[in-house]
C-alpha positions as a LaTeX table, in Angstrom:
\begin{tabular}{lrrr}
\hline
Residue & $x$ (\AA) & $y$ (\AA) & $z$ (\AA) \\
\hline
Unk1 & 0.00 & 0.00 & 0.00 \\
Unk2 & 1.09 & 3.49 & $-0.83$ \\
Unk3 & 0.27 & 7.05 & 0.04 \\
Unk4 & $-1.03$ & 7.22 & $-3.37$ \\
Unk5 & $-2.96$ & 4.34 & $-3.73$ \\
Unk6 & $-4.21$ & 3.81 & $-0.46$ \\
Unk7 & $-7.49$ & 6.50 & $-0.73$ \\
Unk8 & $-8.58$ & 4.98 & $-4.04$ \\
Unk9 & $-8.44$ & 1.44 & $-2.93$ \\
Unk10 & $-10.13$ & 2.30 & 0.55 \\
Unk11 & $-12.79$ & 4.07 & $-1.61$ \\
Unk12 & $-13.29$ & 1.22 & $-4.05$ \\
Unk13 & $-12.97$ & $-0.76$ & $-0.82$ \\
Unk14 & $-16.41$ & 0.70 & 0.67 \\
Unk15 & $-18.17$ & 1.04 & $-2.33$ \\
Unk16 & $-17.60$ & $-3.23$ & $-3.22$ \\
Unk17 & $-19.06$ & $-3.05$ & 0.85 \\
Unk18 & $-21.96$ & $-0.56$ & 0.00 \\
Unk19 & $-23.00$ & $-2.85$ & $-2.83$ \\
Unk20 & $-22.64$ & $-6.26$ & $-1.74$ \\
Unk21 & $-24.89$ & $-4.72$ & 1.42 \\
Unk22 & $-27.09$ & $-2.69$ & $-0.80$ \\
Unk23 & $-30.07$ & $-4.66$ & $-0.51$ \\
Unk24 & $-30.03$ & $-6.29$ & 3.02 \\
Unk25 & $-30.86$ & $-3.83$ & 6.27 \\
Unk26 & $-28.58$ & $-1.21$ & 7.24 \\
Unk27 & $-27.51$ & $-2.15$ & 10.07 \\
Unk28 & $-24.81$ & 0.58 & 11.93 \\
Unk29 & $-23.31$ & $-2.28$ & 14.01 \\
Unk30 & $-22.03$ & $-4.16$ & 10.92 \\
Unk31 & $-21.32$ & $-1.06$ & 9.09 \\
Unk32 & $-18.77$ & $-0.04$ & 11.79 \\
Unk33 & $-17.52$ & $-3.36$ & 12.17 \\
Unk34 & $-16.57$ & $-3.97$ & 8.59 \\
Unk35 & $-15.05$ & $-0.33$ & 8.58 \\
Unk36 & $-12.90$ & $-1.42$ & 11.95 \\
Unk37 & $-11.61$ & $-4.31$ & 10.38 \\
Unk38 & $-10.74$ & $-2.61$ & 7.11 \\
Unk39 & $-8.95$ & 0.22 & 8.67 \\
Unk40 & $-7.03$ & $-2.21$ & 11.10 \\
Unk41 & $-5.53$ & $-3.90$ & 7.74 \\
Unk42 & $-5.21$ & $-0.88$ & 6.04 \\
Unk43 & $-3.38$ & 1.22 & 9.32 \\
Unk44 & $-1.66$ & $-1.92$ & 10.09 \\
Unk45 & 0.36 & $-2.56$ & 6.68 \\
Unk46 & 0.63 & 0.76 & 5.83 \\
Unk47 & 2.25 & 1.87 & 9.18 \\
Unk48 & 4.45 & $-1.17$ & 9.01 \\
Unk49 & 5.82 & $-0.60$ & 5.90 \\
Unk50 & 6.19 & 3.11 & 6.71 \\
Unk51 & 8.23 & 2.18 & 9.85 \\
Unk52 & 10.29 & $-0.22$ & 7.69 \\
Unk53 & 9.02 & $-2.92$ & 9.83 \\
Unk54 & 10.57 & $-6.67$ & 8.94 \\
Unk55 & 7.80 & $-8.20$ & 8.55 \\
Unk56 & 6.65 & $-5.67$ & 5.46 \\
Unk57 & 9.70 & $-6.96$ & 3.49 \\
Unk58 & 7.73 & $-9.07$ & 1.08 \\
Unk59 & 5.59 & $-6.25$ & 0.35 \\
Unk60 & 7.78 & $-3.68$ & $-0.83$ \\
Unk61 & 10.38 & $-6.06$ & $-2.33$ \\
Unk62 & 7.23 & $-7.18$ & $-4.21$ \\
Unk63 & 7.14 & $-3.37$ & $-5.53$ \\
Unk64 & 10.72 & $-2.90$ & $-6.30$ \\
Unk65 & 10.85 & $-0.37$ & $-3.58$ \\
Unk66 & 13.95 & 0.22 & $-1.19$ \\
Unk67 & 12.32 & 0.08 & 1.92 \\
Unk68 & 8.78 & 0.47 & 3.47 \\
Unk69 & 9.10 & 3.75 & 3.48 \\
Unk70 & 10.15 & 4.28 & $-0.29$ \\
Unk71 & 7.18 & 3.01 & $-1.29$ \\
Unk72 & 5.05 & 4.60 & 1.01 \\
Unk73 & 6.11 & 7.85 & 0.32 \\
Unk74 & 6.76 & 7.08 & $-3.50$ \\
Unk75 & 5.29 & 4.52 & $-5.13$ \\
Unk76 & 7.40 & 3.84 & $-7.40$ \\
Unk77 & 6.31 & 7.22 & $-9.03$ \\
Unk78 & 7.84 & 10.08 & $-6.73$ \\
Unk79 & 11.24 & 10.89 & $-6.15$ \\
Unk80 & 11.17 & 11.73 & $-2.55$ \\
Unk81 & 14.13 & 11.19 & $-0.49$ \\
Unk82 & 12.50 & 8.58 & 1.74 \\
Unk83 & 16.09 & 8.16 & 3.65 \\
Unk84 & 16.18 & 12.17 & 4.58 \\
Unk85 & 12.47 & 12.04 & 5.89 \\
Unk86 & 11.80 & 14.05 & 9.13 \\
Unk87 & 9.60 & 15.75 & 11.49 \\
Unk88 & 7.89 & 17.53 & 8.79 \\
Unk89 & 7.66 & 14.66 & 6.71 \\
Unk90 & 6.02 & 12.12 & 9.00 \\
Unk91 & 3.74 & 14.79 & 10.67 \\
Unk92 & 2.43 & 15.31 & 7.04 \\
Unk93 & 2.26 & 11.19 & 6.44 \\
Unk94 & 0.07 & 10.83 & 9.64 \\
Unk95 & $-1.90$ & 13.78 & 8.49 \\
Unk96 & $-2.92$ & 11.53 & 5.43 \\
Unk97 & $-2.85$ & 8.29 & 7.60 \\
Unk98 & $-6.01$ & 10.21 & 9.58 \\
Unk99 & $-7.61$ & 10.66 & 6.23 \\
Unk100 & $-8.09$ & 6.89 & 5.68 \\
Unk101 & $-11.39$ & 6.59 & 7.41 \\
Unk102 & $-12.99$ & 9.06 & 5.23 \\
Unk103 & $-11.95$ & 7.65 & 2.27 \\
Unk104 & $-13.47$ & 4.66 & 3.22 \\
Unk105 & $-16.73$ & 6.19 & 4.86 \\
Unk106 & $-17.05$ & 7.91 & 1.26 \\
Unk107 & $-17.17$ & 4.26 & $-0.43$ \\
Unk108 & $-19.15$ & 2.84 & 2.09 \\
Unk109 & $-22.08$ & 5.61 & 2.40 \\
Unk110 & $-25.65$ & 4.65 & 0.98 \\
Unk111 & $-26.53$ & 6.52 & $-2.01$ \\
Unk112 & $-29.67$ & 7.43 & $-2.76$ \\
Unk113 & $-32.09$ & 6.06 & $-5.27$ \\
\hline
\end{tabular}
């Protein structure tokens, strides 16, 4: 997962949700469930892999990254200097880790009609 893929899968995410549940009853207690367990898999790799964190190896290897980090902050797109990454730049990386919920709440809310 990547800063710049993460909001469109999370949105795509909840809307697969909102119409696989599109027909039965809302029901809050599922909704919030569903959007607990996403976000704990979403947070969880994504904060792994930008703390470089062992376990997240496969994944960015997988994306011909150089760390967790690289590919968290670049996607193999950017040309960030992942290694040189400080105060600023992790205060505005869990500025868009706090936007993942809404990303997801967009995909998952009911539309009318």
């Amino acid at each position: 997962m990547s800063f710049l893929i993460d909001p469109p899968l999370l949105y795509s995410g909840g809307r697969t949700y909102e119409r696989i549940t599109r027909d039965m009853e809302p029901s809050r207690k599922r909704d919030a469930a569903v959007g607990v367990a996403y976000m704990a898999v979403f947070w969880g790799i994504s904060i792994g892999l930008y703390l470089d964190q062992g376990w997240t190896r496969p994944v960015w290897k997988m994306c011909r990254a150089q760390s967790g980090r690289d590919w968290m902050l670049n996607s193999g797109v950017l040309k960030i200097d992942w290694r040189k990454a400080g105060p600023r730049t992790h205060k505005l990386s869990a500025t868009i880790f706090a936007t993942y919920p809404l990303w997801l709440w967009l995909g998952m809310r009911r539309r009318a009609g």
